[in-house]
N, C-alpha and C positions, 0 to 999 in steps of 0.2 A: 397853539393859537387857532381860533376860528376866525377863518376867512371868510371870502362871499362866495369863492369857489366849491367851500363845505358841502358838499354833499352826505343827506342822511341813506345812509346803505337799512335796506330792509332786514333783517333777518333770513337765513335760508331757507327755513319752514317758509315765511312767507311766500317768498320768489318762486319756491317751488305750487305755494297754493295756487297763483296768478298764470304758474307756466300752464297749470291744469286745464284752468276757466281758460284760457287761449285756444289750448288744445279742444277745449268741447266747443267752441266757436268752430275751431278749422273741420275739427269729425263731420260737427251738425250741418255745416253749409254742405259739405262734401259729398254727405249723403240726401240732402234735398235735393241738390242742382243733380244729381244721379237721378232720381225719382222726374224730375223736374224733363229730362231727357228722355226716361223713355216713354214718360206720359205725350210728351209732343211727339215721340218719334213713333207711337200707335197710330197716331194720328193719318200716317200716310205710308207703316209698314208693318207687320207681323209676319212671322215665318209663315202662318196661316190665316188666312180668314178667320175673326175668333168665334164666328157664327156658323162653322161648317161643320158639320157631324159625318165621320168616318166610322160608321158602326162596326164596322168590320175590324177596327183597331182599337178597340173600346180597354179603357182600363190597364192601358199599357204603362208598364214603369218607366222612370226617369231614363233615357238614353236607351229604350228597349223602343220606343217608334216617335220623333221628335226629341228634344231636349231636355223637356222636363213630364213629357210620357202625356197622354190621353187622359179624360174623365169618360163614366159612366155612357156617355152619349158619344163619345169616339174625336172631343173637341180638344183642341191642341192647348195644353195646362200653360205655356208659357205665352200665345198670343193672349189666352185669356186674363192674365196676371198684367199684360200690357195695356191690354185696355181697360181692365180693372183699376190700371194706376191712374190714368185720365178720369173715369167716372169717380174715383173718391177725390181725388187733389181738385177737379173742377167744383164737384159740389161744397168741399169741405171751404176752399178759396172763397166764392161766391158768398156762401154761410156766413164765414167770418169777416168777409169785406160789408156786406148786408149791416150784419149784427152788430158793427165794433163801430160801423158810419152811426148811424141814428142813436147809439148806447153814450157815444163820446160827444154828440150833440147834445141830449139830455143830460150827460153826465156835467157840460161846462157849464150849461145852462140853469141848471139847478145849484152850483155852486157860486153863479153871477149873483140870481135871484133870493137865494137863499129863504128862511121863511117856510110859510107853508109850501112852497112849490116843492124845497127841499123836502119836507118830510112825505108827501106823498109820489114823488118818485122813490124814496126809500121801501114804500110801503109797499108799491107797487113788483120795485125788485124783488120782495119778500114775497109776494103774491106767484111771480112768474117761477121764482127759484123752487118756490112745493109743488111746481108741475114738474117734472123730467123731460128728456125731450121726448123719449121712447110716443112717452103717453101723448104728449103734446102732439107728434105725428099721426097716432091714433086717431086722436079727434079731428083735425085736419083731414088724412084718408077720408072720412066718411062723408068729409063738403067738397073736399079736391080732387079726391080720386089720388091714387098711389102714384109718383111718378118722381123725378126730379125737380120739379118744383115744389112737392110736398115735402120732400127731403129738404130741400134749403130754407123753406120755410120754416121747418121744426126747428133746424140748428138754431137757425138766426136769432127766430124770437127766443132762444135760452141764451142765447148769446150777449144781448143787448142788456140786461140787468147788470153781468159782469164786467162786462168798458163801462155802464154807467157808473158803477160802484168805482174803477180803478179813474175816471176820468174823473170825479167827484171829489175822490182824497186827494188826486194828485194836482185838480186847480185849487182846491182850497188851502193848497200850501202855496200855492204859486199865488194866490191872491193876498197872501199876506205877508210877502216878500217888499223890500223896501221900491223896486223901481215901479210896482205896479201903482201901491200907495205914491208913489211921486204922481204916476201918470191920471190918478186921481185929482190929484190936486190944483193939476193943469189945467183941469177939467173933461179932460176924457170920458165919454161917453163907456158904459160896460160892454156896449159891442164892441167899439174901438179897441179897450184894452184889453178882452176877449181874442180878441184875431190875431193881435200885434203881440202882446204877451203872455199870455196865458195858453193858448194853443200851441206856439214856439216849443214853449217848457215841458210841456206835456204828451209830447211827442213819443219820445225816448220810452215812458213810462207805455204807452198805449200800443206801438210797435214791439215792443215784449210780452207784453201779454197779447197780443196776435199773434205772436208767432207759439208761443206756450197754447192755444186755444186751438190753435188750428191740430197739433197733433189730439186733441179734446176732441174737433171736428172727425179726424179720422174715424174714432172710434165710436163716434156716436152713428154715422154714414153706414160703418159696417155692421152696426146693431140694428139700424132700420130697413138696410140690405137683408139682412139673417131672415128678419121677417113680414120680406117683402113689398118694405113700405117706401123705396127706393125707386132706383130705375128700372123697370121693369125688363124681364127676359125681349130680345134675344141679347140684348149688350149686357154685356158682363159686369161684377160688381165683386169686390174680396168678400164682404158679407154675404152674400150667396154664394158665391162658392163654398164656403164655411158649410151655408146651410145644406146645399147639394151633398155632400162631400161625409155628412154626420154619418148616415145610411151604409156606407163605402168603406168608414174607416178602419176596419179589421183586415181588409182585402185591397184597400190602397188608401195606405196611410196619408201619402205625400199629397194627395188632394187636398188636406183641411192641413198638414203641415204649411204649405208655402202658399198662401193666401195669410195665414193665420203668421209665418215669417214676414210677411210685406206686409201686413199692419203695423207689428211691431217692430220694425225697422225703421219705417215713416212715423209712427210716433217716436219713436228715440229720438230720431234726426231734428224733429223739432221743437223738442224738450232741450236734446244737446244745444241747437242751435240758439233757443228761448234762453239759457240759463248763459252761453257768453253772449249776447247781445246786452244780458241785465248786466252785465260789468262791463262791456263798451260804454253805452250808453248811459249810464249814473255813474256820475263823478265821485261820489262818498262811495265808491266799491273799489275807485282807486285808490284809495286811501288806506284799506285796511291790509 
């Protein structure tokens, strides 16, 4: 007999799926809030000044003179990697806070509006997406000069097409949900049920793809580093290092290794993080 007590048990294939997407939630936070620490803890420590050059110790291996051994210029590889972590996580943060603000404006707003306003934000996404950021930096450098704000500039604006797009599918579903249509009828203004319901809903969708975006940021931070369209020397950056470090790599490897590991650890982390936050947050992911 079915009771009310009935509970439907999932399959173990499943439970095990769900144990997975848990687990890459606890890895991904795990390793941001790590990154997240020592980026603030550059901020006011490094074994070394990461700006001081000990020429006399130049190119020394890992645990042969500091921790993680000297570059080229005699600069301590692990203060460098610390403060390296603060100039990509600052600018990549900013990027995506920038980008995803004005993308998910546009994005509700074109799906309030609908119409021509809709197709020409479409077009416009279409327009931004055939630039790169690379290049989009490029162009920028030669009116702003190379610097940290050229860098977040670039991400941003490649940024804001993609929350426009994910904020666009995801109110236009939320606008065709039956409490909006109520609040319609009310007579609710579309700013009113804009703010009140449609923004609510859309939430969940638009903080997953920040955080999937920002490991995107990393990578793009360390390709405008590589060719110096970034922060400029003497602060340190993982894409210059990379770039420093090409010249070296026969005679010290580990320079372009662990820059080149601390990208790809901060992008894992917040891919891992992005992909359990999509199952916290969307209820039809609990379901399956």
């Amino acid at each position: 007999m079915i009771t009310a007590e009935t509970r439907v048990v999932a399959p173990p294939s499943r439970r095990r799926f769900r144990a997975l997407r848990r687990m890459n939630l606890i890895v991904g936070a795990v390793i941001i809030l790590a990154l997240v620490c020592v980026a603030v803890l550059s901020l006011f420590w490094t074994p070394v000044p990461p700006a001081k050059m000990q020429i006399t110790h130049k190119l020394q291996p890992p645990f042969g003179f500091g921790l993680l051994g000297t570059d080229q210029l005699g600069h301590d590889v692990l203060s460098m990697l610390m403060a390296g972590c603060w100039n990509s996580l600052s600018i990549s943060v900013s990027a995506v806070a920038i980008g995803g603000t004005i993308g998910t404006i546009i994005g509700v707003a074109a799906a309030a509006e609908r119409g021509l306003f809709e197709a020409l934000v479409m077009r416009a996404c279409d327009v931004i997406f055939a630039l790169p950021p690379i290049l989009s930096a490029m162009i920028l450098g030669a009116f702003l000069g190379t610097g940290r704000m050229t860098a977040i500039t670039a991400i941003a604006v490649f940024m804001v097409p993609v929350f426009a797009r994910v904020a666009l599918g995801s109110a236009l579903q939320a606008w065709s949900r039956d409490y909006v249509l109520a609040a319609r009828a009310i007579g609710n203004t579309q700013l009113a049920i804009t703010l009140r319901h449609v923004l609510p809903n859309i939430m969940g969708s638009i903080i997953v793809q920040a955080t999937i975006q920002l490991g995107l940021a990393i990578l793009t931070e360390a390709g405008l580093a590589f060719l110096g369209l970034s922060v400029p020397p003497p602060a340190p950056t993982w894409g210059r290092m990379l770039a420093d470090a090409q010249t070296y790599f026969h005679v010290a490897p580990w320079l372009a290794l662990l820059p080149g590991l601390a990208i790809a650890l901060s992008v894992l982390g917040f891919n891992l993080l992005g992909d359990g936050l999509r199952d916290l947050l969307d209820p039809r992911e609990a379901t399956r």
